[in-house]
C-alpha positions as CSV (number, residue, x, y, z in Angstrom):
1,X,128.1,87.1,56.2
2,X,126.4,90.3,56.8
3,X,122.9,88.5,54.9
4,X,123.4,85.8,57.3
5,X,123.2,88.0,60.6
6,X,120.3,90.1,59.5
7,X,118.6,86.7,58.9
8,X,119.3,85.7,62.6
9,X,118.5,88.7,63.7
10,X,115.0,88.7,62.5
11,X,114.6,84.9,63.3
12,X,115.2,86.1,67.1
13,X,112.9,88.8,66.9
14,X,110.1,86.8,65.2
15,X,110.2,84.2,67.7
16,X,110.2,87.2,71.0
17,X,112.3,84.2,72.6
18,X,113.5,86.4,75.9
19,X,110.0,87.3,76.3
20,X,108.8,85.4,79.0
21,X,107.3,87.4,81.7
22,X,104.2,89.7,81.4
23,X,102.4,91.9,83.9
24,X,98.6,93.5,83.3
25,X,96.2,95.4,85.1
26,X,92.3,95.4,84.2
27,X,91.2,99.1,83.7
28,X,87.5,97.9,84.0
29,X,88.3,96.6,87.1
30,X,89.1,100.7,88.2
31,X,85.3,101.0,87.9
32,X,84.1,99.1,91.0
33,X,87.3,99.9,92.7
34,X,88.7,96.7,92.8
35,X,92.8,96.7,92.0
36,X,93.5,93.4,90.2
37,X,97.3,92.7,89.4
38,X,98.3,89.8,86.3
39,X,101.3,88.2,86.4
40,X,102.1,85.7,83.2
41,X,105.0,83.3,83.0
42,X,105.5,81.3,79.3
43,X,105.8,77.6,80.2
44,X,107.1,77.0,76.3
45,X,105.7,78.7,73.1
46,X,102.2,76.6,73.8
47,X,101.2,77.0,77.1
48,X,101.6,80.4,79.9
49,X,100.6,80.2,84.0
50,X,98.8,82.9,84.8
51,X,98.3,84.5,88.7
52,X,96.3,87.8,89.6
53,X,95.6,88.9,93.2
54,X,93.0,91.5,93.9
55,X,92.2,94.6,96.4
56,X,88.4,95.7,96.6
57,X,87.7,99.0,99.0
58,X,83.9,99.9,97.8
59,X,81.1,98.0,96.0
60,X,79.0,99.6,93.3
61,X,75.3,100.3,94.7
62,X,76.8,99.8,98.6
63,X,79.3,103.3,98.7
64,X,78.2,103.9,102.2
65,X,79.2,100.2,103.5
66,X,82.4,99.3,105.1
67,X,83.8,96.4,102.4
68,X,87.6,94.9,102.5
69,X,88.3,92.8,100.0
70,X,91.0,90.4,98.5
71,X,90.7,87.5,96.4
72,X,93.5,85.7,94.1
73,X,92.4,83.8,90.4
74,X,94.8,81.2,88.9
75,X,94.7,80.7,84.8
76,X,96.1,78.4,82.5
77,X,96.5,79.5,78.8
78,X,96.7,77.9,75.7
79,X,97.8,79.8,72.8
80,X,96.4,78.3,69.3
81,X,98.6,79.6,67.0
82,X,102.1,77.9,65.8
83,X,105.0,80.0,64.6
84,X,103.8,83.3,66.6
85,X,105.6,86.0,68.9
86,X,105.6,85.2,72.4
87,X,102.2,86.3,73.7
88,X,101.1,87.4,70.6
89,X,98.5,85.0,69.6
90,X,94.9,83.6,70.0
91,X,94.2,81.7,73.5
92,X,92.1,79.7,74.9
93,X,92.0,80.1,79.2
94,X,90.3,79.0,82.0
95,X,90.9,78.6,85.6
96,X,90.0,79.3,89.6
97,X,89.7,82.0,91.6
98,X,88.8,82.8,95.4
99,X,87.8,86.1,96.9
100,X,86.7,86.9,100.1
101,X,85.1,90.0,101.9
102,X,84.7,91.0,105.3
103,X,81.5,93.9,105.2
104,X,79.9,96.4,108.0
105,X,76.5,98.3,107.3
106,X,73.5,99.6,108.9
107,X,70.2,99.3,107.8
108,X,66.8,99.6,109.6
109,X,64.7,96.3,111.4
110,X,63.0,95.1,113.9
111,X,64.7,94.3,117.4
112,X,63.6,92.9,120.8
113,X,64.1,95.7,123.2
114,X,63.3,97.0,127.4
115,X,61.4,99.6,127.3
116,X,61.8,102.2,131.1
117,X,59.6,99.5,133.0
118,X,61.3,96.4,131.9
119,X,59.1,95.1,129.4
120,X,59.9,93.8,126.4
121,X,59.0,95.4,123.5
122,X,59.6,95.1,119.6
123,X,61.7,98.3,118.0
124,X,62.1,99.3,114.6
125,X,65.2,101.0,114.5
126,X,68.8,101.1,112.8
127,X,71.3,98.0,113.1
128,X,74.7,97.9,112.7
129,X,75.2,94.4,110.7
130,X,78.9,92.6,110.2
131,X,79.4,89.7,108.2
132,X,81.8,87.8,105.2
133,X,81.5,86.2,102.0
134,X,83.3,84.0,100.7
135,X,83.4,83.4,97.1
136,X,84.7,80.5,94.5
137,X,84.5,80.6,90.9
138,X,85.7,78.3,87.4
139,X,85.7,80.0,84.3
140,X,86.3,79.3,80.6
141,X,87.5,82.0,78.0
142,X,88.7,82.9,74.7
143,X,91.2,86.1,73.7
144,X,93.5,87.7,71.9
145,X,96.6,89.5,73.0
146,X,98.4,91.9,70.6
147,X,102.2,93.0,71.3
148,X,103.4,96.3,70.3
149,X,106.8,97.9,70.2
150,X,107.8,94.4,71.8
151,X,107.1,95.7,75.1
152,X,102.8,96.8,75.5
153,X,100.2,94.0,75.6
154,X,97.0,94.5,74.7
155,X,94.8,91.7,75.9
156,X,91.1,91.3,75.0
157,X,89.4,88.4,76.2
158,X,85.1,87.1,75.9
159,X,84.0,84.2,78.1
160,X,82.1,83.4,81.0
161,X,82.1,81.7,84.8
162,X,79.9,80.7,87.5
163,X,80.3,81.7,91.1
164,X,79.3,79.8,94.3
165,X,79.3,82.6,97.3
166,X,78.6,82.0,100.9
167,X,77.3,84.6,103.2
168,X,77.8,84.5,107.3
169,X,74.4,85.5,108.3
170,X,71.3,86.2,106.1
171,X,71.2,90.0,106.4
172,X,74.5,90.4,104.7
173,X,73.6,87.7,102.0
174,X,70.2,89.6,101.3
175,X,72.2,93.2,101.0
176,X,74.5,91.7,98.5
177,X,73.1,89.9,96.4
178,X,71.1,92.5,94.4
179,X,72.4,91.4,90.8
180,X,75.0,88.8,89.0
181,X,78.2,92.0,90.0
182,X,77.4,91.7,93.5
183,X,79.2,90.5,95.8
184,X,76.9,87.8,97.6
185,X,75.8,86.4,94.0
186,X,76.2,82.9,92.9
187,X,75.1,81.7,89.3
188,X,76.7,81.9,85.6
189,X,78.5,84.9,85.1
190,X,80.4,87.1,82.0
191,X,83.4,87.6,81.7
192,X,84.8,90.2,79.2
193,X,87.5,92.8,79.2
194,X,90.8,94.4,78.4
195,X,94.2,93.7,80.0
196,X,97.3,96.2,79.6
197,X,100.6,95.8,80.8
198,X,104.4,94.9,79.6
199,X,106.4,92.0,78.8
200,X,109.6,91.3,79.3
């Protein structure tokens, strides 16, 4: 008897069956100040839903612009491997996600002006320029997720997406879109990282 309930035992444990919930946060993320949140719910042993919202405050190369941010990605998972722990195991992803930004800078052109007399004249001086982008992406991956102690997840992940963005006005599209991490850029883009979190 006592065989037969370690047996069981480690059959429950192999399969991680009360494991169904994890929650991640992307450290790289940190870098460009942008707080991004992953929530994962196992459908079955095969297939996990995936949602992560996002904050962004700054923009790397823009620290003296006025940038709010939020955005929210949705991500399907396959995991590839039969017989393993839940969310330990191989995946295959891909998936949506929407962001959008609301943005307030200055920067130095050329405006129609009076001068004392009541003409008009041409100025070169500083403008203070709002705008928004909106942005909408697809994206295919591959990663791997490691479990340990049954309660940290380790998630690394290689793949790459493409991003449509639309700007409000051309100033704010031109200040933005100075490279593929900007925020006004639209094109193919990577995608590769680390995730840690919990399950449970």
């Amino acid at each position: 008897m006592a065989i037969l309930w370690v047996v069981n035992i480690n059959k429950v444990y192999a399969q991680d069956s009360t494991a169904r919930v994890s929650i991640k946060l992307s450290p790289q993320h940190l870098i460009p100040n942008i707080f991004r949140l992953e929530a994962e719910y196992l459908l079955n042993q095969k297939h996990g839903i995936a949602i992560a919202p996002l904050l962004q405050f700054k923009s790397i190369g823009h620290k003296d612009d006025n940038i709010f941010g939020f955005g929210l990605e949705l991500l399907h998972k396959i995991y590839l491997k039969k017989d393993a722990k839940a969310f330990d195991n191989i995946y295959f992803g891909y998936g949506l996600n929407y962001s959008h930004y609301n943005t307030k800078f200055r920067y130095f052109g050329w405006v129609n002006t009076l001068d004392p007399d009541g003409l008009q004249i041409l100025r070169y001086q500083q403008i203070e320029q709002e705008g928004a982008i909106d942005r909408l992406g697809g994206f295919v991956m591959i990663g791997y997720q490691d479990v340990i102690e049954k309660v940290i997840i380790l998630d690394l992940y290689l793949g790459y997406g493409t991003i449509k963005s639309y700007s409000s006005n051309s100033a704010t599209n031109k200040r933005y879109d100075q490279n593929l991490l900007d925020l006004s850029y639209s094109g193919v883009s990577p995608r590769v990282g680390m995730k840690m979190g919990i399950i449970f």
